[in-house]
mmCIF file of the N, C-alpha and C atoms, coordinates in Angstrom:
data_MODEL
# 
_entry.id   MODEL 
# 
loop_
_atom_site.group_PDB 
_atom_site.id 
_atom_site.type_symbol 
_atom_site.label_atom_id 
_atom_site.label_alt_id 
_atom_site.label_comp_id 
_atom_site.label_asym_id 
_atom_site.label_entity_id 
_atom_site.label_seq_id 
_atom_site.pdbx_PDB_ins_code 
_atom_site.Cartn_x 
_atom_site.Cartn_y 
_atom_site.Cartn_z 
_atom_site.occupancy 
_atom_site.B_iso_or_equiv 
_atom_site.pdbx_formal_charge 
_atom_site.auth_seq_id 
_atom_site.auth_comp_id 
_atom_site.auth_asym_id 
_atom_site.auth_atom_id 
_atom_site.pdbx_PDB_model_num 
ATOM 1   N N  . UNK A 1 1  ? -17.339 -28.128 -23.454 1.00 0.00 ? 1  UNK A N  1 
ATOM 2   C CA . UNK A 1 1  ? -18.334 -27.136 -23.801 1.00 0.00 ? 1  UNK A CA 1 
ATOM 3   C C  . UNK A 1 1  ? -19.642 -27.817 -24.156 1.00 0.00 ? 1  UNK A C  1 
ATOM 4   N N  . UNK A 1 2  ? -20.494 -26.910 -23.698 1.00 0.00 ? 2  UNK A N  1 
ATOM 5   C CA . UNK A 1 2  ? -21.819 -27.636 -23.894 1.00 0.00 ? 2  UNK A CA 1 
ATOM 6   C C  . UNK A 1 2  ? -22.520 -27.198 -25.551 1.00 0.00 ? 2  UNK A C  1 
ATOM 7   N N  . UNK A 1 3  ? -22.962 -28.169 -26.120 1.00 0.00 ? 3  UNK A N  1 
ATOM 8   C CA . UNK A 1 3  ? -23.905 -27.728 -27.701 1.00 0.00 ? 3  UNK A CA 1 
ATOM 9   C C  . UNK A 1 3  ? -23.934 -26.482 -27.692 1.00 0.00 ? 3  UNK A C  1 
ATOM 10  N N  . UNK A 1 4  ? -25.369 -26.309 -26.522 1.00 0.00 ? 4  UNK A N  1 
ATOM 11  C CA . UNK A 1 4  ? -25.947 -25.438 -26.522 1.00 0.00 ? 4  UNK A CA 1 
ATOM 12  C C  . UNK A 1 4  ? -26.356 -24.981 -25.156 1.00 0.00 ? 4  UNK A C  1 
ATOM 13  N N  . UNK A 1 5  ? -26.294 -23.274 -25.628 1.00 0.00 ? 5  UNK A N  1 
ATOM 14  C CA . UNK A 1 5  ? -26.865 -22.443 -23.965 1.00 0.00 ? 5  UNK A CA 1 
ATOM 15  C C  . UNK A 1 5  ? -27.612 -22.026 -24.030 1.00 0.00 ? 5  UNK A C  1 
ATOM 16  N N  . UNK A 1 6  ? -28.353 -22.150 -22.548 1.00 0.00 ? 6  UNK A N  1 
ATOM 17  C CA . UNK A 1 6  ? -29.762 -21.208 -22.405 1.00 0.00 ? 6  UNK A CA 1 
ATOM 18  C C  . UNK A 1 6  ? -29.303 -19.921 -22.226 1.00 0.00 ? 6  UNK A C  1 
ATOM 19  N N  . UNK A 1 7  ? -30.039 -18.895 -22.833 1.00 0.00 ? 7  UNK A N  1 
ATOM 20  C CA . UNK A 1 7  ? -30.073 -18.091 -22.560 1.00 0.00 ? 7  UNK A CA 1 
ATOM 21  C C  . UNK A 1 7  ? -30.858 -17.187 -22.385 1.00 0.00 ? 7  UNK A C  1 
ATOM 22  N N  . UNK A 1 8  ? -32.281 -17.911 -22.117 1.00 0.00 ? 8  UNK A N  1 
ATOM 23  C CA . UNK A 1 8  ? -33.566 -17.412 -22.233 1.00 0.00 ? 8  UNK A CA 1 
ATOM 24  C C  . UNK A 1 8  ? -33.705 -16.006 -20.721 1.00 0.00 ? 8  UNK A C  1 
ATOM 25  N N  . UNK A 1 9  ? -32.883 -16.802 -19.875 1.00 0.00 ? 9  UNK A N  1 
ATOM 26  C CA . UNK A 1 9  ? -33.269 -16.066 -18.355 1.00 0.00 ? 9  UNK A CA 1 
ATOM 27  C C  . UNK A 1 9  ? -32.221 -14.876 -18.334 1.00 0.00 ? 9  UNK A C  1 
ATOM 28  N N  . UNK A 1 10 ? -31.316 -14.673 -19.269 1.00 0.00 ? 10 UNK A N  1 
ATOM 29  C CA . UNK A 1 10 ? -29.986 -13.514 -19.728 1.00 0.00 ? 10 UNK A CA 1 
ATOM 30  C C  . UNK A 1 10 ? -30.689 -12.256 -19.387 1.00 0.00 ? 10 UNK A C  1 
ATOM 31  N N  . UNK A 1 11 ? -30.100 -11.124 -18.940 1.00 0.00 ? 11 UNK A N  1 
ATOM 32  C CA . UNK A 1 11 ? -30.144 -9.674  -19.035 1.00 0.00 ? 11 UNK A CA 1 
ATOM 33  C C  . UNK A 1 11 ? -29.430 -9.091  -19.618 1.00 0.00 ? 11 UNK A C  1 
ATOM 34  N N  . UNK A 1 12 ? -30.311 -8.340  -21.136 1.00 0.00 ? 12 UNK A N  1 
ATOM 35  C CA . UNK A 1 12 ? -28.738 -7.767  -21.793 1.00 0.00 ? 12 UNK A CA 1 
ATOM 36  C C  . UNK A 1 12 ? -28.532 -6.381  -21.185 1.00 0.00 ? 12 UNK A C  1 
ATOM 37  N N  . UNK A 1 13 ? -27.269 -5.827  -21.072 1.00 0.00 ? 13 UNK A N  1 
ATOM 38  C CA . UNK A 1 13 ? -26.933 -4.898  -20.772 1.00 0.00 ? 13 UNK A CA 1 
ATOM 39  C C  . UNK A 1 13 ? -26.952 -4.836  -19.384 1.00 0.00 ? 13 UNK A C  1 
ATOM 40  N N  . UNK A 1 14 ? -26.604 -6.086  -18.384 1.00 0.00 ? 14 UNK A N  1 
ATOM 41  C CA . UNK A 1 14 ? -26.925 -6.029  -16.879 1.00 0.00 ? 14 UNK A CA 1 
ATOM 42  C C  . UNK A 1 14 ? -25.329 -5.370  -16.154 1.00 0.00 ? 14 UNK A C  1 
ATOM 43  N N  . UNK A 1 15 ? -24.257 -5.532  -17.014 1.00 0.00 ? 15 UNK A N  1 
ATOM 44  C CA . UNK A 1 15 ? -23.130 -4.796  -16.736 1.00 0.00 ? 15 UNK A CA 1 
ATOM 45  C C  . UNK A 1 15 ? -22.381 -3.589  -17.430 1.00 0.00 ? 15 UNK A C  1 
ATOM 46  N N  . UNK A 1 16 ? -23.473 -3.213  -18.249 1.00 0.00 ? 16 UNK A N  1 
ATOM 47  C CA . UNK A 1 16 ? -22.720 -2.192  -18.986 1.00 0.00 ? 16 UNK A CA 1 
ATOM 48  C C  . UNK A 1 16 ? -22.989 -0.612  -18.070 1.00 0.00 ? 16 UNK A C  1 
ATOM 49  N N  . UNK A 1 17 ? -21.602 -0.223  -18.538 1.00 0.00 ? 17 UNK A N  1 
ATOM 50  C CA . UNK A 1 17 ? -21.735 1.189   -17.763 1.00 0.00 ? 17 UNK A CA 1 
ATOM 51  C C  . UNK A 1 17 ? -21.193 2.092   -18.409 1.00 0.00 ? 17 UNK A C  1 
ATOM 52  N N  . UNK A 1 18 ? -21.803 3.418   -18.541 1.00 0.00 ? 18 UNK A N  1 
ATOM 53  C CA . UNK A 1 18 ? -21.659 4.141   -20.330 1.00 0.00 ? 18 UNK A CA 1 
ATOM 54  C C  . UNK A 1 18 ? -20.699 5.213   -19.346 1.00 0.00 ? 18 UNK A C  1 
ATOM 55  N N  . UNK A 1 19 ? -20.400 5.152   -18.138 1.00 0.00 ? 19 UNK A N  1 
ATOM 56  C CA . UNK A 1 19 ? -19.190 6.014   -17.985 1.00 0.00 ? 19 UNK A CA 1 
ATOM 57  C C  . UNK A 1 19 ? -18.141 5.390   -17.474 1.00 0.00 ? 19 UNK A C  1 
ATOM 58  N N  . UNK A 1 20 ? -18.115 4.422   -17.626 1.00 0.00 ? 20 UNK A N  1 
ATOM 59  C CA . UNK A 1 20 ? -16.973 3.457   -17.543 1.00 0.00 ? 20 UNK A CA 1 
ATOM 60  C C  . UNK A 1 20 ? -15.661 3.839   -17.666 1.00 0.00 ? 20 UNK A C  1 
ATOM 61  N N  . UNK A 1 21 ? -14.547 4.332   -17.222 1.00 0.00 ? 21 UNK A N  1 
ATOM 62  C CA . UNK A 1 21 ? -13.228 4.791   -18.135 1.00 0.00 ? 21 UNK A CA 1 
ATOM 63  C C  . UNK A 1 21 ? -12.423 2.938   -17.759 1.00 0.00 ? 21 UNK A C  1 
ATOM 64  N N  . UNK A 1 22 ? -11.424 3.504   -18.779 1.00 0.00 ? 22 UNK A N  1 
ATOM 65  C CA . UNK A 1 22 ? -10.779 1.984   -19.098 1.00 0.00 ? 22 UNK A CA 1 
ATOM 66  C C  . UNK A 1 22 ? -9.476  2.632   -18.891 1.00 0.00 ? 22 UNK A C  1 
ATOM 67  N N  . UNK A 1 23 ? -8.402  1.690   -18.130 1.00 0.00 ? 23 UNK A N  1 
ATOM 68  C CA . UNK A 1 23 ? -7.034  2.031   -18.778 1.00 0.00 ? 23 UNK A CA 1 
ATOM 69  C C  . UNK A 1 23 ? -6.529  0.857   -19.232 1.00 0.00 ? 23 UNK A C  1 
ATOM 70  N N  . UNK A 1 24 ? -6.230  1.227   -20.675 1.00 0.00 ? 24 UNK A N  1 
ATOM 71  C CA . UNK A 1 24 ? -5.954  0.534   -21.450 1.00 0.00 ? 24 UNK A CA 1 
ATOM 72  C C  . UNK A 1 24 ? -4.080  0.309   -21.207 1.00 0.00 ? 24 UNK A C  1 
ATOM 73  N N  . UNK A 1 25 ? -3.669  -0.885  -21.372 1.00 0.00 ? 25 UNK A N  1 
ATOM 74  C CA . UNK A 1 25 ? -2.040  -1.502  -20.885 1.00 0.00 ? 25 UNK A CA 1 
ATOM 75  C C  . UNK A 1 25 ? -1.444  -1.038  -21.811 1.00 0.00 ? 25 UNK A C  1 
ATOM 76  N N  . UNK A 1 26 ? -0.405  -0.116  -21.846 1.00 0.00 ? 26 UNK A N  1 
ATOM 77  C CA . UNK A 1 26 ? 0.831   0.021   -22.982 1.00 0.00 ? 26 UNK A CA 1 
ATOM 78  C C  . UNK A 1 26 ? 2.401   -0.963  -22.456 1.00 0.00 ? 26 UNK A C  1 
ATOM 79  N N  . UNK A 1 27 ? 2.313   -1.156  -23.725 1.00 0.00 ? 27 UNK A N  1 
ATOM 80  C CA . UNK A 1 27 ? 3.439   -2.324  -23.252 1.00 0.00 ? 27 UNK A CA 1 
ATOM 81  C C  . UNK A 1 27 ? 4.887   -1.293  -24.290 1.00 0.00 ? 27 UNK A C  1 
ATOM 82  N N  . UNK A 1 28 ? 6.017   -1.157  -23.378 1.00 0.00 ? 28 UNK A N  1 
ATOM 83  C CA . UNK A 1 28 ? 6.887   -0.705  -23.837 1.00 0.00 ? 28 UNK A CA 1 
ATOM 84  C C  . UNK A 1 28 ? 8.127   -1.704  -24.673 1.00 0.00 ? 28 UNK A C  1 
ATOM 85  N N  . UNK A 1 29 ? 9.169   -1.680  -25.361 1.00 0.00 ? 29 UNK A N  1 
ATOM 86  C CA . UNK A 1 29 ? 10.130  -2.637  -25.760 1.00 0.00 ? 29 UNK A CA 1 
ATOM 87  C C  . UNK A 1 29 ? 11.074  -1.985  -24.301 1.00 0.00 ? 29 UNK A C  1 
ATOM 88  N N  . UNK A 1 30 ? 12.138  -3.411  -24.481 1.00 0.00 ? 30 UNK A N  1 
ATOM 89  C CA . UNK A 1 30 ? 12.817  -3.365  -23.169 1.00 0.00 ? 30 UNK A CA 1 
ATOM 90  C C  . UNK A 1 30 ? 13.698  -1.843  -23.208 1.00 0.00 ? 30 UNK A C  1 
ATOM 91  N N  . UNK A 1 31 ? 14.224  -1.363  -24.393 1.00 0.00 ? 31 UNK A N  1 
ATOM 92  C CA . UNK A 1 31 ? 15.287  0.091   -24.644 1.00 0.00 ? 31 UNK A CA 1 
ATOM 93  C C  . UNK A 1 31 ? 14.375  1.002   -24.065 1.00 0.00 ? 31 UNK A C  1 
ATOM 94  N N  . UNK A 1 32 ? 13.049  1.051   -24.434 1.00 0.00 ? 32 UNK A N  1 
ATOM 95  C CA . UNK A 1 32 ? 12.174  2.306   -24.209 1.00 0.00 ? 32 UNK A CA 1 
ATOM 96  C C  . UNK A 1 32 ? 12.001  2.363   -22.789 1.00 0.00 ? 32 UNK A C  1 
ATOM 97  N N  . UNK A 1 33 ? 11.270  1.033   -22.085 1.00 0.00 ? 33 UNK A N  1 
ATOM 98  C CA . UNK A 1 33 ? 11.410  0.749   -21.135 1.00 0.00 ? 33 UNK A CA 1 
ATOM 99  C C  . UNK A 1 33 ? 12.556  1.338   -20.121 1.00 0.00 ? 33 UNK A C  1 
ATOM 100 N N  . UNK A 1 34 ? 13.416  0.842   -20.192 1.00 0.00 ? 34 UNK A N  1 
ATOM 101 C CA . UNK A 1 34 ? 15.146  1.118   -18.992 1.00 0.00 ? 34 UNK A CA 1 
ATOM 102 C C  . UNK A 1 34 ? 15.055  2.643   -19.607 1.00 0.00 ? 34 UNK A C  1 
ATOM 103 N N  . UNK A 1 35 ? 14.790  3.643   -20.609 1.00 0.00 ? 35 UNK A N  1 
ATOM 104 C CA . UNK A 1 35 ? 15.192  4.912   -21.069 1.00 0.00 ? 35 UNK A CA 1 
ATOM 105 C C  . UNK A 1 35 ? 13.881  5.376   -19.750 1.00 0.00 ? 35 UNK A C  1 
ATOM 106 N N  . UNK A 1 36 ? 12.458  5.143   -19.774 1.00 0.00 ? 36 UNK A N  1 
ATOM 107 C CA . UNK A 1 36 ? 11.974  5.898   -19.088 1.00 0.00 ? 36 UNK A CA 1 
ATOM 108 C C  . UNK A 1 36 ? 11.828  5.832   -17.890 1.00 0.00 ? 36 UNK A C  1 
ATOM 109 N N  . UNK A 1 37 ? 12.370  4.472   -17.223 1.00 0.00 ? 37 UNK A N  1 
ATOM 110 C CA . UNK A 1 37 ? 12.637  3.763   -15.749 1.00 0.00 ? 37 UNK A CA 1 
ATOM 111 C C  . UNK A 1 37 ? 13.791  4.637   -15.211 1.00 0.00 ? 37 UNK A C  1 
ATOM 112 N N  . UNK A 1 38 ? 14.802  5.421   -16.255 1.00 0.00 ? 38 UNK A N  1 
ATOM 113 C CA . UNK A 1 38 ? 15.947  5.793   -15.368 1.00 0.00 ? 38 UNK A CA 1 
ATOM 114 C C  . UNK A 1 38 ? 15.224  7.542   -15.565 1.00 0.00 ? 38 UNK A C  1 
ATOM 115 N N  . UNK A 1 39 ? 15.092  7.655   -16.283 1.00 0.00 ? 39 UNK A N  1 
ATOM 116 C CA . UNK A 1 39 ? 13.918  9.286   -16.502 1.00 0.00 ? 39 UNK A CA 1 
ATOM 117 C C  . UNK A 1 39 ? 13.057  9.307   -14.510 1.00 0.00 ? 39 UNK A C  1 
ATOM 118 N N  . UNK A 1 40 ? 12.456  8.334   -14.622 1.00 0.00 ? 40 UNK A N  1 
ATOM 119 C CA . UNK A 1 40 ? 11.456  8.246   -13.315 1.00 0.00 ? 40 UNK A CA 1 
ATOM 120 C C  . UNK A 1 40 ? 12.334  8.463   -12.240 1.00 0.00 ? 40 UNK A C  1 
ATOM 121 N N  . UNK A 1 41 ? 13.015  7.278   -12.048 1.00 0.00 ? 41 UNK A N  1 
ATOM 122 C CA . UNK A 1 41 ? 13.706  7.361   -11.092 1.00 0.00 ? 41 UNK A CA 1 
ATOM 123 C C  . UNK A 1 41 ? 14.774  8.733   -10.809 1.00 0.00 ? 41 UNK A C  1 
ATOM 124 N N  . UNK A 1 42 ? 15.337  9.224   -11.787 1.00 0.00 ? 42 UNK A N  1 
ATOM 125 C CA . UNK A 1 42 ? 15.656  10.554  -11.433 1.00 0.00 ? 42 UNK A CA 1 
ATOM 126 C C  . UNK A 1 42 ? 14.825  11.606  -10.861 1.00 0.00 ? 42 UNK A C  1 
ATOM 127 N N  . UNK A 1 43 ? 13.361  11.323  -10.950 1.00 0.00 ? 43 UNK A N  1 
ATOM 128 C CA . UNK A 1 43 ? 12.759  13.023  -10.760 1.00 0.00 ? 43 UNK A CA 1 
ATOM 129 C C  . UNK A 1 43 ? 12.005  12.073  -9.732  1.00 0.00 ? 43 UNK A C  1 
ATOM 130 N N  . UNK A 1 44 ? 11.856  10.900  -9.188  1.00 0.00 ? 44 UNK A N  1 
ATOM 131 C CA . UNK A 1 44 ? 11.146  10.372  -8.023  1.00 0.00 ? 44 UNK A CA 1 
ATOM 132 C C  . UNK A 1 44 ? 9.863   10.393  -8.159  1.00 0.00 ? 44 UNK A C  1 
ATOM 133 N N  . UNK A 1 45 ? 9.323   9.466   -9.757  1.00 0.00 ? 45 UNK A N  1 
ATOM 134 C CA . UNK A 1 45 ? 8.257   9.935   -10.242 1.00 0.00 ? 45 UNK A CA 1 
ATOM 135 C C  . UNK A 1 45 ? 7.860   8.798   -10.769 1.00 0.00 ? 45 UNK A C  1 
ATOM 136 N N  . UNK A 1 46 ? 6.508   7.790   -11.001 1.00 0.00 ? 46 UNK A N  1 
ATOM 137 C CA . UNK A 1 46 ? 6.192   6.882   -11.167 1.00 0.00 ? 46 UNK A CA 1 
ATOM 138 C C  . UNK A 1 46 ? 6.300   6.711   -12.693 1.00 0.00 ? 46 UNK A C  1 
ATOM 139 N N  . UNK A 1 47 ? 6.268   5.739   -13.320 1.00 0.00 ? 47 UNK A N  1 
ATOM 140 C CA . UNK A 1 47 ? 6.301   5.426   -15.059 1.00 0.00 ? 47 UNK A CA 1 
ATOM 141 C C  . UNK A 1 47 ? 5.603   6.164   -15.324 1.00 0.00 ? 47 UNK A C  1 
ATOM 142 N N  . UNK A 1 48 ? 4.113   6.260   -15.275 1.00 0.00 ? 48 UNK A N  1 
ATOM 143 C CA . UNK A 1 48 ? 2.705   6.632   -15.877 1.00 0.00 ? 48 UNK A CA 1 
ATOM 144 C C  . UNK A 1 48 ? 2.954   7.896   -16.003 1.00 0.00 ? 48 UNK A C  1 
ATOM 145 N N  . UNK A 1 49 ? 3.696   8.803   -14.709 1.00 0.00 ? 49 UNK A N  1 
ATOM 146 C CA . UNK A 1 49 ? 3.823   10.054  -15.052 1.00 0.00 ? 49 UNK A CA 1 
ATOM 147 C C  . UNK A 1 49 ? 4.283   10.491  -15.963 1.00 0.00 ? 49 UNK A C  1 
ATOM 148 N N  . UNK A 1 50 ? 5.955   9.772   -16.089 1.00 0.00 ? 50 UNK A N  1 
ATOM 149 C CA . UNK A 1 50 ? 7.121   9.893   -16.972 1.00 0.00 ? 50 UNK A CA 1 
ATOM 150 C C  . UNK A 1 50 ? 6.393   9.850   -18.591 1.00 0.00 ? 50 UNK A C  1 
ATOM 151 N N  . UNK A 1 51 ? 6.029   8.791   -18.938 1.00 0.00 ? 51 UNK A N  1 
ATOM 152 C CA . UNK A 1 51 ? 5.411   8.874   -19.719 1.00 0.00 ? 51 UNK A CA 1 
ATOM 153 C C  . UNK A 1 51 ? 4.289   9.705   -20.555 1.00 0.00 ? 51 UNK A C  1 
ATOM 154 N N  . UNK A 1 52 ? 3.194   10.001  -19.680 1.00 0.00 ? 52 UNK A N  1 
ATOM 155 C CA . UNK A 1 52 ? 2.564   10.821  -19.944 1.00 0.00 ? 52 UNK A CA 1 
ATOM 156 C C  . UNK A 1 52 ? 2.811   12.536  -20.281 1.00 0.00 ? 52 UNK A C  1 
ATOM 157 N N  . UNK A 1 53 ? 4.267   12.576  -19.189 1.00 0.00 ? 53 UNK A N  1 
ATOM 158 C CA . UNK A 1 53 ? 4.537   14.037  -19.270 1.00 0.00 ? 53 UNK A CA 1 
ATOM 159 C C  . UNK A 1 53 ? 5.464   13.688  -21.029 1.00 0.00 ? 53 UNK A C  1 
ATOM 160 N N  . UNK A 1 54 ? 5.969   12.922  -21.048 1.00 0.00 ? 54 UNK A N  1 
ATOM 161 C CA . UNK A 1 54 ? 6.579   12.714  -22.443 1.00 0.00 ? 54 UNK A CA 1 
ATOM 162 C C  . UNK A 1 54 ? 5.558   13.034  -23.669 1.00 0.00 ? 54 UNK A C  1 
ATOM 163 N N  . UNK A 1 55 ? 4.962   12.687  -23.512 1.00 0.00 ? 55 UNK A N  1 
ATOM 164 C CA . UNK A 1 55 ? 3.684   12.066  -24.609 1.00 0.00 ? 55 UNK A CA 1 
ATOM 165 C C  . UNK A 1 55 ? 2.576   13.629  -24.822 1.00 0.00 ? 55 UNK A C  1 
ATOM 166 N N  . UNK A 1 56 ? 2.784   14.327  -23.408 1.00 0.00 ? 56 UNK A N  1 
ATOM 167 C CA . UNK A 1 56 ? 2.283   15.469  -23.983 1.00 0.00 ? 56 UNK A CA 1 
ATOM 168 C C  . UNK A 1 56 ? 3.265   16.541  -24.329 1.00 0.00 ? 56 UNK A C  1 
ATOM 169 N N  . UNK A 1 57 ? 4.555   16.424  -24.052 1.00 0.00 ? 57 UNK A N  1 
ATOM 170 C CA . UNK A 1 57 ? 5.296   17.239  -24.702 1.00 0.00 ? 57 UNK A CA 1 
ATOM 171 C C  . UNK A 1 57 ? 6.018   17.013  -26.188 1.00 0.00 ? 57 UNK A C  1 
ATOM 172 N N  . UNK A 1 58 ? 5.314   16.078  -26.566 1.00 0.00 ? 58 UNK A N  1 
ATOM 173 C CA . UNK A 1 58 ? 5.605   15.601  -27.849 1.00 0.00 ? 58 UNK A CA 1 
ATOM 174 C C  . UNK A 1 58 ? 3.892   16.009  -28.643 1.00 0.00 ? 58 UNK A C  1 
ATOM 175 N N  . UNK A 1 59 ? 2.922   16.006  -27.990 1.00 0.00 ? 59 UNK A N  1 
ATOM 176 C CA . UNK A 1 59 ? 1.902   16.836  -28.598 1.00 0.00 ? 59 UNK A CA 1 
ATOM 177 C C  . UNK A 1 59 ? 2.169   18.399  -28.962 1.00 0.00 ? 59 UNK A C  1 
ATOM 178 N N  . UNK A 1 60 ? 2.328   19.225  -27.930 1.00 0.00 ? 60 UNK A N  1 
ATOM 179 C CA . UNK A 1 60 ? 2.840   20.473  -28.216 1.00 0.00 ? 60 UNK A CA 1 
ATOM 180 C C  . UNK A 1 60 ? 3.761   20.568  -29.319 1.00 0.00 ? 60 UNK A C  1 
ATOM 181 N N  . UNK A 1 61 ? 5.510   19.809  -29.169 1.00 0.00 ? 61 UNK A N  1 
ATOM 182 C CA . UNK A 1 61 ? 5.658   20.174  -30.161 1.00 0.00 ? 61 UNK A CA 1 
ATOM 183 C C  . UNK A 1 61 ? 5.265   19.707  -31.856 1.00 0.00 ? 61 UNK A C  1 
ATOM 184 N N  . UNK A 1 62 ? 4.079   18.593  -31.890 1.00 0.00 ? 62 UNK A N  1 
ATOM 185 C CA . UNK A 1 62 ? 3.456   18.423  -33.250 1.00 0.00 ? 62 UNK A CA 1 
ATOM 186 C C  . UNK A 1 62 ? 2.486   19.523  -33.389 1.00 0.00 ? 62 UNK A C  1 
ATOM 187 N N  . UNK A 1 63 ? 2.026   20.410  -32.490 1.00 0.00 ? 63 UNK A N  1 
ATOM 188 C CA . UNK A 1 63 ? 1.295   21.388  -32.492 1.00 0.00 ? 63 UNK A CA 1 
ATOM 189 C C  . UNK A 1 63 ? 1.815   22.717  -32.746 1.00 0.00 ? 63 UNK A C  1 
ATOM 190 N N  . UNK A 1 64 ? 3.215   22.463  -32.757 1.00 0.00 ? 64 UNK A N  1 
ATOM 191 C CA . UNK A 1 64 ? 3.950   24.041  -33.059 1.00 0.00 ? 64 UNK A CA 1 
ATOM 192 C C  . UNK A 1 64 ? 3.937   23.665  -34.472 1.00 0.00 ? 64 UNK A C  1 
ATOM 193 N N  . UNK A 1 65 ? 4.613   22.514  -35.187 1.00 0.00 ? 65 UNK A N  1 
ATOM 194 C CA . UNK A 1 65 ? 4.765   21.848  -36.709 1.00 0.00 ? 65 UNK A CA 1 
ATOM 195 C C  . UNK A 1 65 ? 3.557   22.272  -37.619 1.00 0.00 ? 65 UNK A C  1 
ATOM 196 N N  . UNK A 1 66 ? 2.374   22.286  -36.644 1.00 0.00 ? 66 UNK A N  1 
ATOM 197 C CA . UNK A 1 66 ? 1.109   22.140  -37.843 1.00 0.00 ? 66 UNK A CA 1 
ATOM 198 C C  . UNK A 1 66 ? 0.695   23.363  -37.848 1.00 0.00 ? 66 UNK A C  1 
# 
């Protein structure tokens, strides 16, 4: 590594993009994992789905609770 950088000739903000969406990585443990791999594979349906359809039917019912 060098001391020091120039950074006189820099552009700030030359990659930012304010509608940017991100997907952010969820990392499962291996039980959760094989529970929603055999979920998928039954309905011929990718993880992301499986998951997601999980995740909002677990909203609803915290939404019946409150």
């Amino acid at each position: 590594m060098k001391k020091e950088y120039d950074f006189s000739q820099g552009e700030r903000g030359k990659f930012y993009r304010p509608n940017a969406e991100m997907n952010i990585p969820v990392y499962l443990d291996a039980e959760n994992l094989s529970f929603v791999e055999k979920i998928a594979e039954k309905k011929k349906k990718n993880i992301s789905t499986v998951v997601n359809e999980l995740i909002r039917s677990d909203k609803q019912l915290a939404d019946l609770i409150d």
